[in-house]
Every structure is written in structure tokens, then in C-alpha cells.
KEVEXMI-267134 format. One record per residue (C-alpha): residue number from 1; residue in one letter; z negated, x, y negated. Coordinates in nm, 4 decimals, decimal comma, padded with zeros to 6 digits. Example, Ala and Ser with C-alpha at 12.3 -4.5 7.8 and 13.67 -1.06 7.14 Angstrom:
% residues 2
{1 'a' {-00,7800 01,2300 00,4500}}
{2 's' {-00,7140 01,3670 00,1060}}
***
This chain:
% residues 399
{1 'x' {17,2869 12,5772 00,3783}}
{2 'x' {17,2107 12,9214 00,3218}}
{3 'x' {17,5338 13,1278 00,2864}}
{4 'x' {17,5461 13,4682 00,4396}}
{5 'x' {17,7896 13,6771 00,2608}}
{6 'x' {17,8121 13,9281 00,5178}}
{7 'x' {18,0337 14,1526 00,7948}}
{8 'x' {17,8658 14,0709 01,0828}}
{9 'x' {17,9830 14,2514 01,4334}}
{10 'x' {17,9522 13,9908 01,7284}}
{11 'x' {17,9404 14,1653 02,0822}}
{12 'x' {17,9902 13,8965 02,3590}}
{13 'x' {17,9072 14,0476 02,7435}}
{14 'x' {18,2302 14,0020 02,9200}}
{15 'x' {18,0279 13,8396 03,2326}}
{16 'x' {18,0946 13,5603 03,2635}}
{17 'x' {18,2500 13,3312 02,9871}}
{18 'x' {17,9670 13,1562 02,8384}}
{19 'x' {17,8088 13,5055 02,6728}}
{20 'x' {18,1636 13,4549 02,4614}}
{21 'x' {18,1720 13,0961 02,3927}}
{22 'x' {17,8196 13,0569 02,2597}}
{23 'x' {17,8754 13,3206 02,0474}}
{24 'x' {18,1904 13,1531 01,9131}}
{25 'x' {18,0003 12,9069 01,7848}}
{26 'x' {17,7565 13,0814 01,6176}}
{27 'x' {18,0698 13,3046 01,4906}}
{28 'x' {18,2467 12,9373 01,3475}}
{29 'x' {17,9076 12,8737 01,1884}}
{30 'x' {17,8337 13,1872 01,0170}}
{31 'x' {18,1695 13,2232 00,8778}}
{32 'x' {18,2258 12,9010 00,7158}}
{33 'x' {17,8845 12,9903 00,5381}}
{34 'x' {18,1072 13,3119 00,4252}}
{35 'x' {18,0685 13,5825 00,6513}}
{36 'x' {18,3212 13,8276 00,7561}}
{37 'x' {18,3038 13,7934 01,1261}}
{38 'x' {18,5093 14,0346 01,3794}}
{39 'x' {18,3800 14,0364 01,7607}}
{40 'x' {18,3890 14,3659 01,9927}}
{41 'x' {18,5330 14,2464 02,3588}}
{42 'x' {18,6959 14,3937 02,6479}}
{43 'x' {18,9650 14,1439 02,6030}}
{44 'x' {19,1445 14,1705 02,2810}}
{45 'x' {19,3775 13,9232 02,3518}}
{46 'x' {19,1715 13,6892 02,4867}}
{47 'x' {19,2412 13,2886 02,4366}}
{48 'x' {18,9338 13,1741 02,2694}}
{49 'x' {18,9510 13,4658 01,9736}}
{50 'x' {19,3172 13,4090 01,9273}}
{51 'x' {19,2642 13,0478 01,9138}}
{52 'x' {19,0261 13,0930 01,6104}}
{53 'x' {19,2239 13,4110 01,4851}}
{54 'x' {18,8812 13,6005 01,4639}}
{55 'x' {18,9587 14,0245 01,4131}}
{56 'x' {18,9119 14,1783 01,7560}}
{57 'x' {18,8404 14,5374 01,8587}}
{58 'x' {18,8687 14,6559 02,2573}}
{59 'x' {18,5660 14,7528 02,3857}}
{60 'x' {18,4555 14,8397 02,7506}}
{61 'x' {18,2960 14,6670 02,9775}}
{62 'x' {18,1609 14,5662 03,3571}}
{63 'x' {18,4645 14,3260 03,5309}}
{64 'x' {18,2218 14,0876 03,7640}}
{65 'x' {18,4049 13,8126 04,0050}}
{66 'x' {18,0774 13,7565 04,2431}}
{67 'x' {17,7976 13,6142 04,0090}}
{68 'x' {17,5410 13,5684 04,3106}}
{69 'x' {17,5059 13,9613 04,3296}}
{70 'x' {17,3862 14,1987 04,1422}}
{71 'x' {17,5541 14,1975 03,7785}}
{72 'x' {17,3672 14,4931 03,6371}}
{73 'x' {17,5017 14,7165 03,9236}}
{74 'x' {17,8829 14,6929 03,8240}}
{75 'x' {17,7276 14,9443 03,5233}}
{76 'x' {17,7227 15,2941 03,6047}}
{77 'x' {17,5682 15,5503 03,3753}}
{78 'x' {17,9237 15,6740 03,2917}}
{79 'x' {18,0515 15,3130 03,2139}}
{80 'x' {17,7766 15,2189 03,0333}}
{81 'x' {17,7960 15,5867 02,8135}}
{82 'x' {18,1603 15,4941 02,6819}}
{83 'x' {18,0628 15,1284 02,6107}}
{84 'x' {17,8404 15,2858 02,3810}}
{85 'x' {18,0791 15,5033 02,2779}}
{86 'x' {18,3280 15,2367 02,1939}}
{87 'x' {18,0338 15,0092 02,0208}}
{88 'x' {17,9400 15,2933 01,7727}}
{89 'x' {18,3618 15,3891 01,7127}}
{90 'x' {18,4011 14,9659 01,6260}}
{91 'x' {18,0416 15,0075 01,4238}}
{92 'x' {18,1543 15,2706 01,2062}}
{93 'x' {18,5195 15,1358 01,1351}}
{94 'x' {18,4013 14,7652 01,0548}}
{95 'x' {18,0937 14,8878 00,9196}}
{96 'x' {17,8788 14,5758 00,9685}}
{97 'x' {17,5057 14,4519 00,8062}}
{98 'x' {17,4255 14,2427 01,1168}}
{99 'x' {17,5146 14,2876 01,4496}}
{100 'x' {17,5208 13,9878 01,7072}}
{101 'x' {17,5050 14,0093 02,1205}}
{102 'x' {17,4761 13,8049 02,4451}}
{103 'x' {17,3619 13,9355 02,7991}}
{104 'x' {17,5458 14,2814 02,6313}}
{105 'x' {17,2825 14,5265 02,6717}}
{106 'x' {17,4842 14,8490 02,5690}}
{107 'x' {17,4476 14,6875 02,2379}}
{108 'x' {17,0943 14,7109 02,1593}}
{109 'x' {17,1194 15,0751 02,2223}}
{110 'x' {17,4175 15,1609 01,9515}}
{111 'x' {17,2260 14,9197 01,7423}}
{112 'x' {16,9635 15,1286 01,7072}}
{113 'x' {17,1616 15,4809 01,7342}}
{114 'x' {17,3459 15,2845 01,3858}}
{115 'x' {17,0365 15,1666 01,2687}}
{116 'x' {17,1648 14,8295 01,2344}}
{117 'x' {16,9848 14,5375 01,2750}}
{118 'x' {17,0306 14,3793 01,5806}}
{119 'x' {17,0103 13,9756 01,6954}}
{120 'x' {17,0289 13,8860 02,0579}}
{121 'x' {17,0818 13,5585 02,1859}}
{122 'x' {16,9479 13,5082 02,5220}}
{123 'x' {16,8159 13,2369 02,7660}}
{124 'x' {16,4473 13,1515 02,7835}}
{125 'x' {16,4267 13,2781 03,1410}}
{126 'x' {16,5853 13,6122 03,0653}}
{127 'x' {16,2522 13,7482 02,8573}}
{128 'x' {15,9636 13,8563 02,9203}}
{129 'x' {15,7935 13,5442 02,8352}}
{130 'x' {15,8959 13,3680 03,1080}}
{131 'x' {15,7391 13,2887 03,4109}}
{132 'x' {15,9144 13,1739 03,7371}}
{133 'x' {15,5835 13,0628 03,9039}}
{134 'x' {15,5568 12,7892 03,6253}}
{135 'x' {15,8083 12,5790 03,7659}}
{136 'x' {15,7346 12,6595 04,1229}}
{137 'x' {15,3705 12,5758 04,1278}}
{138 'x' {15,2354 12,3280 03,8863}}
{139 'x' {14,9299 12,4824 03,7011}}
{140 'x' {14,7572 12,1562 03,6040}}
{141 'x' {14,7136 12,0590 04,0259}}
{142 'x' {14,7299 12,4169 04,2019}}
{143 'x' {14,5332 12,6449 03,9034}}
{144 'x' {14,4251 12,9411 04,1325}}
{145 'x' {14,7162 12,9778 04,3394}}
{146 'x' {14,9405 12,9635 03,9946}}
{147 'x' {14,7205 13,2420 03,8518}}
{148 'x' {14,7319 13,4611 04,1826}}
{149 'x' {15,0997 13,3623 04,2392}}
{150 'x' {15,1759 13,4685 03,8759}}
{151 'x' {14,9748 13,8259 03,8467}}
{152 'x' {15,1639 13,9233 04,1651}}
{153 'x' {15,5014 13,8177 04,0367}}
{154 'x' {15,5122 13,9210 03,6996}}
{155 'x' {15,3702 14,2843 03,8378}}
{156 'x' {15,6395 14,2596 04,1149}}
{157 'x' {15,9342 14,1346 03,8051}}
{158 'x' {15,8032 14,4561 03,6163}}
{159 'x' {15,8631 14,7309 03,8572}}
{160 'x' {16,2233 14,5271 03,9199}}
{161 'x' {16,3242 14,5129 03,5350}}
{162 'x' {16,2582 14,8592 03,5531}}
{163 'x' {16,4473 14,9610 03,8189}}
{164 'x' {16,7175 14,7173 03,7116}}
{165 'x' {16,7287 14,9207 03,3694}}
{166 'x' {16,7423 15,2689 03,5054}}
{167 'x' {17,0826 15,3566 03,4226}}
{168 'x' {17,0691 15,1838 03,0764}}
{169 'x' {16,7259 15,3547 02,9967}}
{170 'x' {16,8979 15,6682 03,1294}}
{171 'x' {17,1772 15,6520 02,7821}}
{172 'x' {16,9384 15,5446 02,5901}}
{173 'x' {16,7256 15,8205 02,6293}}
{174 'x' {17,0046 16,0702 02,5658}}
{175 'x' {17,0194 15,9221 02,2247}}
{176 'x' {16,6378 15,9584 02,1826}}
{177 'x' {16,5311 15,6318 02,2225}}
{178 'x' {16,2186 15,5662 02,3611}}
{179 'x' {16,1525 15,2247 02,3252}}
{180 'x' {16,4032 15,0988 02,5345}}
{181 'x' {16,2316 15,1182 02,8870}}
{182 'x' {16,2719 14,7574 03,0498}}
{183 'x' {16,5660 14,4882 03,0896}}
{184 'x' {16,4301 14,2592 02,8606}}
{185 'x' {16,4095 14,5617 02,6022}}
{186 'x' {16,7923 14,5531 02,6076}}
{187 'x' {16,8191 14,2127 02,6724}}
{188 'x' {16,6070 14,1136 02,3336}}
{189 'x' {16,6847 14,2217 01,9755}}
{190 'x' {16,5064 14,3020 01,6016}}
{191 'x' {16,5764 13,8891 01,6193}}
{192 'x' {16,6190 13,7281 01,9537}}
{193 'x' {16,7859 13,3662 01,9699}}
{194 'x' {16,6551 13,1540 02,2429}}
{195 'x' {16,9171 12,9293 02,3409}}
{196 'x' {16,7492 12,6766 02,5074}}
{197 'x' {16,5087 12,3737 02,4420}}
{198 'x' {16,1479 12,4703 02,4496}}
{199 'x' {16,0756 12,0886 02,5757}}
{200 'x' {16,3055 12,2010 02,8786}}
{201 'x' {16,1850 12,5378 02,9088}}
{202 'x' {15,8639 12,6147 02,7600}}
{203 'x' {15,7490 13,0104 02,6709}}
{204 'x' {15,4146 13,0691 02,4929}}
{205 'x' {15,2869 13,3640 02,3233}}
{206 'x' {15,6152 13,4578 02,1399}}
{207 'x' {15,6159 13,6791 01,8614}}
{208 'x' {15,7242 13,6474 01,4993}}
{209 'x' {16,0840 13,7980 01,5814}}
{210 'x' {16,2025 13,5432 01,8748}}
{211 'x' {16,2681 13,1739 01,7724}}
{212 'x' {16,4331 12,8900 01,9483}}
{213 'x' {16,7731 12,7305 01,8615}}
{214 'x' {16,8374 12,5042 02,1121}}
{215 'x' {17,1495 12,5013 02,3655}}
{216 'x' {17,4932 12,6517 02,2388}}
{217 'x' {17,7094 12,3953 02,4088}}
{218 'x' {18,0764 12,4795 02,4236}}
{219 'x' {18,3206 12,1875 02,4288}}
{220 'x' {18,6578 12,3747 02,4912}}
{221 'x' {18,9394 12,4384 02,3005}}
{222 'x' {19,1599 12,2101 02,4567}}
{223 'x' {19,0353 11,8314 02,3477}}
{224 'x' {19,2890 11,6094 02,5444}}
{225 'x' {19,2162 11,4737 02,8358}}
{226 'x' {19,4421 11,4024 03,1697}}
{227 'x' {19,6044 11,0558 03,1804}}
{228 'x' {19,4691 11,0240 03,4928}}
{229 'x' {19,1122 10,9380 03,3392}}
{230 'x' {19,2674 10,6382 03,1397}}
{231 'x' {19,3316 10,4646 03,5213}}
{232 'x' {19,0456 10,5297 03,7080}}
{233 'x' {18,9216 10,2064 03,8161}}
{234 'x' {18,5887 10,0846 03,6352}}
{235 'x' {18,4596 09,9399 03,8635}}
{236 'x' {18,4254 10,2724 04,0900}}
{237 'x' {18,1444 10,4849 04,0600}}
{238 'x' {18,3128 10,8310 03,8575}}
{239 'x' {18,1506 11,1363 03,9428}}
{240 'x' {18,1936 11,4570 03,7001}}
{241 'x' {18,1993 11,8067 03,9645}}
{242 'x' {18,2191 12,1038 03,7445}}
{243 'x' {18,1822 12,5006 03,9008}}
{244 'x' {18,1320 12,6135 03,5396}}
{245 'x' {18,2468 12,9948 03,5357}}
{246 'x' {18,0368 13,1161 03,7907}}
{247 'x' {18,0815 12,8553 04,0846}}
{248 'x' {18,1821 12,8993 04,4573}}
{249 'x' {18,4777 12,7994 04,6399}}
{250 'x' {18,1876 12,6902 04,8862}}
{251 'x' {18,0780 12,4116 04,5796}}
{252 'x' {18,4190 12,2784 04,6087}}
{253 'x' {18,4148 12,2565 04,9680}}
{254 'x' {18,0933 12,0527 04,9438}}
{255 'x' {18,2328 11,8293 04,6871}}
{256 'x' {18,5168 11,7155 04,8205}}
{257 'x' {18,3538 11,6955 05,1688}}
{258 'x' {18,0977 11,4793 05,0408}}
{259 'x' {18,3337 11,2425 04,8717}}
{260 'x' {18,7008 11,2696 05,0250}}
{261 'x' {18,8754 10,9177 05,0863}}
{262 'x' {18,5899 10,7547 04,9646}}
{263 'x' {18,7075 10,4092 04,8216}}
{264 'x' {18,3541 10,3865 04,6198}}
{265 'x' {18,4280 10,6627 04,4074}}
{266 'x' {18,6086 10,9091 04,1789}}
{267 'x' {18,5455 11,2210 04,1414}}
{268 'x' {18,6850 11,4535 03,8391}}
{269 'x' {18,6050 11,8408 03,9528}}
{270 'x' {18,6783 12,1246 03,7417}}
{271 'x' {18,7396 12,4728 03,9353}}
{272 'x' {18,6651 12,7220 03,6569}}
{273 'x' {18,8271 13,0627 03,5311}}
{274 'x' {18,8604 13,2147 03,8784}}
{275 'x' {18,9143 12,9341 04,1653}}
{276 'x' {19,2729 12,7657 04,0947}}
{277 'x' {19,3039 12,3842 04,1172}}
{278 'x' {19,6330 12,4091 04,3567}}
{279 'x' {19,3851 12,5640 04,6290}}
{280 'x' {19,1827 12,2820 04,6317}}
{281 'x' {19,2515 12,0137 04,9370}}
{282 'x' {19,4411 11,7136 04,7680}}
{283 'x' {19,2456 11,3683 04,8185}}
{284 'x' {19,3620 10,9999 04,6150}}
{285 'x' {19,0100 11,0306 04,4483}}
{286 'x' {18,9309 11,3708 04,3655}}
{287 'x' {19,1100 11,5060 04,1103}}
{288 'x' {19,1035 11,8752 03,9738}}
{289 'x' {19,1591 12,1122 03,6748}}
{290 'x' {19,0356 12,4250 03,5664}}
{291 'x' {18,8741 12,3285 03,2453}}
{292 'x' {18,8426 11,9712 03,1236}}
{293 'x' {18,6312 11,8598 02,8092}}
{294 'x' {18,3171 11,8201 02,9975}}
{295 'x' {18,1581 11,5631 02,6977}}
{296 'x' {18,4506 11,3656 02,6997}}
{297 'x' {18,4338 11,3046 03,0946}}
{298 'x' {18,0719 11,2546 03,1204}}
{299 'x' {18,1074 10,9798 02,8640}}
{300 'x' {18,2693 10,7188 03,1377}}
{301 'x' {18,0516 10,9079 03,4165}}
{302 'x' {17,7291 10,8448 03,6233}}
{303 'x' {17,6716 11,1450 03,7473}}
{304 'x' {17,7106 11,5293 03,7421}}
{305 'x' {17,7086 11,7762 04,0383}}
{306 'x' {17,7191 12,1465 03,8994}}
{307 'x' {17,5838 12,4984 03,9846}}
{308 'x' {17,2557 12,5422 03,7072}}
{309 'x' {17,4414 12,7286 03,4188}}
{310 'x' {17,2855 12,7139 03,0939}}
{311 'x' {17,5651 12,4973 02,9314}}
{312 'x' {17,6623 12,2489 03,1744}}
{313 'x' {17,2816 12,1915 03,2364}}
{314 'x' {17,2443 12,1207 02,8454}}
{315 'x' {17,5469 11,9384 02,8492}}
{316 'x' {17,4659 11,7255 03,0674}}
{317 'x' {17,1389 11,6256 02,9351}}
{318 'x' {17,2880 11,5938 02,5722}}
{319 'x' {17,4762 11,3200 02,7862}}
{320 'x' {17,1731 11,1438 02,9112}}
{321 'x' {17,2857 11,2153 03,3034}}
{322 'x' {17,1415 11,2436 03,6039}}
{323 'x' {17,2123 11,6078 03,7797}}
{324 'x' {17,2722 11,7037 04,0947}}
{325 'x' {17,2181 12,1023 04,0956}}
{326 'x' {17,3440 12,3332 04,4073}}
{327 'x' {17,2823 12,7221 04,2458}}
{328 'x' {17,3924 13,0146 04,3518}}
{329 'x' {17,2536 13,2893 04,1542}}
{330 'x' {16,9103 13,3138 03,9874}}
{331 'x' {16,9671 13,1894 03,6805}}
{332 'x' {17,1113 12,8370 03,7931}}
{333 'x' {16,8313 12,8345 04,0453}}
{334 'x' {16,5626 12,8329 03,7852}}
{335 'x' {16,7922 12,5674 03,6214}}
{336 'x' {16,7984 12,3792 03,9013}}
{337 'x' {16,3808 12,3752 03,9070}}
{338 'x' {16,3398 12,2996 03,5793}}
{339 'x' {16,5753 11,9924 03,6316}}
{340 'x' {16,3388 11,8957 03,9092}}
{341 'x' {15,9875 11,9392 03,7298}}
{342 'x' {16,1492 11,7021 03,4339}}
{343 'x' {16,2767 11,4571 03,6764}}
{344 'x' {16,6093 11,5237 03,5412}}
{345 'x' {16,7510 11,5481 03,9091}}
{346 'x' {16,8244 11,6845 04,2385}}
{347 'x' {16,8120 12,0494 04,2895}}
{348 'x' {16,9884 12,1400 04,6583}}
{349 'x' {17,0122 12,4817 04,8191}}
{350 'x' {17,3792 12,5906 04,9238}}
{351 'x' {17,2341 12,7498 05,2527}}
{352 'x' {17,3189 12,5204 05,5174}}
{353 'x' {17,3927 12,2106 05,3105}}
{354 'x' {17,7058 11,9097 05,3737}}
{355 'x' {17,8894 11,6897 05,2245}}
{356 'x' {17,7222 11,4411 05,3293}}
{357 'x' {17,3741 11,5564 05,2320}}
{358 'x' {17,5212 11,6046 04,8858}}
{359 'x' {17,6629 11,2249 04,8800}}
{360 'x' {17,3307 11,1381 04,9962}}
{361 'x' {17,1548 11,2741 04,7134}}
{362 'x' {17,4303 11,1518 04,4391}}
{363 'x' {17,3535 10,7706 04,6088}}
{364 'x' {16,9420 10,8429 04,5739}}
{365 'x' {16,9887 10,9552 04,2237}}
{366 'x' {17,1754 10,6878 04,0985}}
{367 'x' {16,9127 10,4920 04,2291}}
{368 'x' {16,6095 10,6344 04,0868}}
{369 'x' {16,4814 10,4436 03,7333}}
{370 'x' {16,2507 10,7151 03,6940}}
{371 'x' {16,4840 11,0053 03,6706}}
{372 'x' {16,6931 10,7560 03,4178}}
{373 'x' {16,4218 10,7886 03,1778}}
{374 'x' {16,4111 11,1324 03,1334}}
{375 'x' {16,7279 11,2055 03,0820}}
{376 'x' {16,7516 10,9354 02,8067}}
{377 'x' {16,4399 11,1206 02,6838}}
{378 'x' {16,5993 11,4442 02,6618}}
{379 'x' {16,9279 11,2788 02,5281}}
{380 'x' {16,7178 11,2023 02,2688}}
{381 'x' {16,5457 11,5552 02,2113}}
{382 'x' {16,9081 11,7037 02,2327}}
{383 'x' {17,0502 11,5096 01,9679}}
{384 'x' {16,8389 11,6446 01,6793}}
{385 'x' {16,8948 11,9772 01,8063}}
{386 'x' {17,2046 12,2225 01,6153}}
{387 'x' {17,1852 12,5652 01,7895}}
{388 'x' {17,4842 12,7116 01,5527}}
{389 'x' {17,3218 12,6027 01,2699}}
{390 'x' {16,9853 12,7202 01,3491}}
{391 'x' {17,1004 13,0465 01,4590}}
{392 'x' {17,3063 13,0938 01,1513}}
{393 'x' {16,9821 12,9666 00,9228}}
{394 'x' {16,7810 13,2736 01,1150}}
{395 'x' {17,0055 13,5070 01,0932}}
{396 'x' {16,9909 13,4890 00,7332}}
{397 'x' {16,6756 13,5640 00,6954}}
{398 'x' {16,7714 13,9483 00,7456}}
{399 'x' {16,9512 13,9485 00,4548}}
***
């Protein structure tokens, strides 16, 4: 173990709270190797930090409830000028040798104003290395159509980064910086952390300076469990329902459609950081919380029905379970591809689907032998994986 004797500045994107938790972990990691870790967030007092009593300064940032939209549009070029004003005031008071982001783009700008080096961690789908048409159309069967499919997107993807990054490139250049011009320029770091598997998401031609780790796959901080779990009957099938943090009320709806009053089964669904349990219909055999220890559940579970997000996807898998996937922003729907070129699943589209499509497709993938097999084979591939640990060993090598 390579200790890292450092102050290192961690800079979590308040959207969504994933960008935080993975970079908790990281955090928990590099300071037990002996670095002095504070984080920059818009909420000082936010559970998580205080629970680990990490230093906190208040930064500003983008407050996003609907993660189907349009994220990057909550920042304005005046919002996105005092986050960068607040990152360089935090910069100069903790005075760090390494600074640390997620999905916070205002940070790779007063990274470079501070001339700091800066590590970014990042999914493999959010760089420029990725390529949708991949999982859409199979190059090994359809080669010509992939190659015309993927020269049109990836010009198409270039002129929308662009646009995307307008009003970041705009502060950017005030500061005289020239090389930040697309998303993924803000988006990627002097050291970008891909937090994924490359088994499960495959990127080729990376440079030097962007390395995989593996998931970051965030357990909770509370590690009970309800009673309620200890009586479920055995011999019913248990299903685990989980929004994640960026799920709609519409998921819910679907869930408990699909499986209320059903003798057969249970069903343990989790609502999330903005949909309260107490507005979800009561049933005998659906039973709700905001935030459960999703590990612990999936353990006496046969299946999971979630949105695509990067963690419950991983988690999932580092369960050895079949998915059923219902996205709702571009992110999970990639997810929810990839789970269907691996055979890891059932990707189903929100628009116009029922409960009883989605019961349909639980009873088919319990079913299937084949999809069985791969998830025992990424179990597998999972379970030599240790993203923290990785990303602290990188990290070092800066020092």
C-alpha cells in the first residue's frame, strides 16, 4: 500500500448523490493511507460527511430534481462563474497537492487557473472514448452499418458536447484557457478514473492518463436492515425494486402495479432521496423505504428491477443477479444496453409500459439459464475488482 501523505481537495457534483458517495470511498481510502482529506460541497452539513466527520467547505452549485432533462442547463454562465469563484477561495485556504472531482466540471477549470493537478472520476460512457453505436449495432454481424452508424454519431455527439459546453467554455475562456473546448474536456482530468469494468464496458484507444478502477459501489451508512426481511416467507419469490437517486414516481407505479396482492411474491422497493415511502400505495407484499442496504437485500433475492445507474447496475452484478432495467435518462439507458448485449437482463422502455409487462419480464428472466451464467460470470469478474483501492494506488502516482 502506497501511502499518500497528502491534502487532497475532493469536489463531489451535487447532482445527484452518487458523484458524492463514490467519492467517499475513494476519500475513506486515501485517508487511511494518510492523507489529509477535506471535500468542497454545496451541502456542508450534509449526512454522509458528518457521518465520517470529513472537513467541509460550502461551495455552489446546480440544485437538479428532474434527472431525465437536461442537467447541464441548470448552469448558467453566472452560476457557473461563482462556483469557480468559490473552488479557487476553498483552493487557496486548504491549499491542496491533488485535487479530486465527479461529474463537477467547474472544477477542471479552477484546477488549472491553480495549477493543481487535477483527477476526475467519471463513467466509461461519459468520454470521448465511448461509442453508443457499439452496443446498439453489433460490429462483428452488421460491420458497415456500425461504421456508417458510428461516423455519423460521433460527428453528430461532437457538435452536441460542444454546444452542451458553451457556457462552461465561455468561463473558461475568461481565465485564458484554451484547451477546454468540449464536455468531455471538463468532464476528464490530468488523471481520469474510469469507474466501471472494462469487461462491461469496453473503450479502446485510451491514453496513458485514463485508467480503469472498476465500480465505486456504495453500501450506505445505515447497515441494519428492517425486521420485516427476517419474515418474509422463503418460499416466495423476493424481488429487490430500487429507484436509486434518480428514479420516477412512474417506476414505482410500475412496480407495485406489476406485483400488488400477488401471493407469489415479495417485493422490497426503495424510493430514493426525493420520492417519500408514505406516498407509495400500501400492499401486504410490497414493502418500502428510502434507502435500504442494497447488498444485504439482494443476498436473499432473485431478482432486481432498477432504473440503469452506475451503482445499482454494478451492484447488482457484484451480486450475481439477473436485472430488469426501465431507464429514464441517458445514462441508465446505455446501462440498460449494455445489460442486454452481456445477457445480464431485460432492458424495458418506460414509454407506454405496465405492470404487467414488467411481471412478465421478471417471470422470463428468472427463467432464462443463459442469462444465469453471465451474471455468475461477472460476479466473478467483480469480485477481484477494488475501485477505492485502485483509485487511491493511481492517484499516487502524482506524487
Amino acid at each position: 500500500m502506497t501511502k499518500t501523505n497528502r491534502p487532497i481537495l475532493i469536489f463531489p457534483s451535487a447532482i445527484g448523490q452518487s458523484h458524492l458517495t463514490r467519492l467517499v470511498l475513494i476519500a475513506l481510502e486515501l485517508q487511511r493511507r494518510g492523507a489529509e482529506i477535506a471535500f468542497a460541497f454545496k451541502e456542508p452539513n450534509n449526512q454522509i460527511l458528518q457521518h465520517y466527520k470529513f472537513s467541509v467547505f460550502p461551495v455552489s452549485d446546480a440544485v437538479v430534481t428532474d434527472f431525465s432533462s437536461n442537467v447541464f442547463a441548470a448552469y448558467t454562465p453566472s452560476l457557473i462563474e461563482q462556483c469557480v469563484k468559490d473552488e479557487l477561495k476553498v483552493i487557496e485556504t486548504f491549499k491542496p497537492d491533488a485535487i479530486v472531482g465527479d461529474f463537477r466540471l467547474t472544477a477542471a477549470i479552477s484546477a488549472q487557473i491553480a495549477k493543481i493537478p487535477y483527477i476526475s472520476v467519471v463513467d466509461a460512457c461519459m468520454t470521448d472514448y465511448f461509442d453508443p453505436v457499439d452496443i446498439m449495432i453489433y460490429k462483428e454481424s452488421r460491420p458497415l452499418e456500425h461504421k456508417i452508424a458510428s461516423v455519423t454519431g460521433k460527428a453528430i455527439q461532437a457538435l452536441q458536447k460542444r454546444t452542451l459546453a458553451t457556457p462552461f467554455r465561455t468561463v473558461a475562456q475568461k481565465y485564458r484557457l484554451k484547451n477546454l473546448t468540449s464536455l468531455y474536456d471538463f468532464l476528464t482530468g490530468d488523471l481520469t478514473l474510469i469507474a466501471d469494468s472494462p469487461e462491461f464496458c469496453p473503450l479502446e484507444n485510451l491514453p496513458d492518463h485514463f485508467r480503469y478502477i472498476g465500480p465505486l459501489i456504495w453500501e450506505g451508512i445505515e447497515e441494519t436492515v428492517p425486521d420485516y426481511l427476517k419474515k418474509i416467507n422463503p418460499s416466495k419469490k423476493l424481488i429487490y425494486a430500487t429507484t436509486g437517486n434518480t428514479g420516477k414516481e412512474k417506476f414505482i407505479q410500475l412496480v407495485t402495479d406489476a406485483f400488488k396482492n400477488d401471493i407469489n411474491y415479495e417485493v422490497i422497493l426503495t424510493t430514493g432521496a426525493f420520492i417519500h415511502p408514505d406516498a407509495v400505495p400500501k400492499f401486504p407484499n410490497i414493502h418500502t423505504a428510502k434507502f435500504i442496504p442494497g447488498s444485504k437485500i439482494m443476498q436473499q433475492s432473485q431478482a432486481v428491477i432498477h432504473c440503469g445507474g452506475n451503482g445499482t447496475t454494478y451492484q447488482t452484478l457484484s451480486q450475481g443477479l439477473p436485472a430488469i432495467v426501465i431507464p429514464f435518462n441517458n445514462e441508465q439507458t446505455i446501462n440498460a444496453w449494455l445489460i442486454k448485449k452481456h445477457k445480464l437482463g431485460i432492458p424495458l422502455s418506460p414509454a407506454k409500459l405496465t405492470g404487467s409487462q414488467v411481471k412478465l419480464a421478471v417471470q422470463k428472466l428468472l427463467d432464462d439459464v443463459d442469462t444465469e451464467e453471465s451474471v455468475q460470470h461477472f460476479k466473478h469478474l467483480l469480485a477481484k475488482m477494488d475501485a477505492p483501492k485502485f483509485a487511491a494506488d493511481q492517484i499516487s502516482t502524482l506524487f
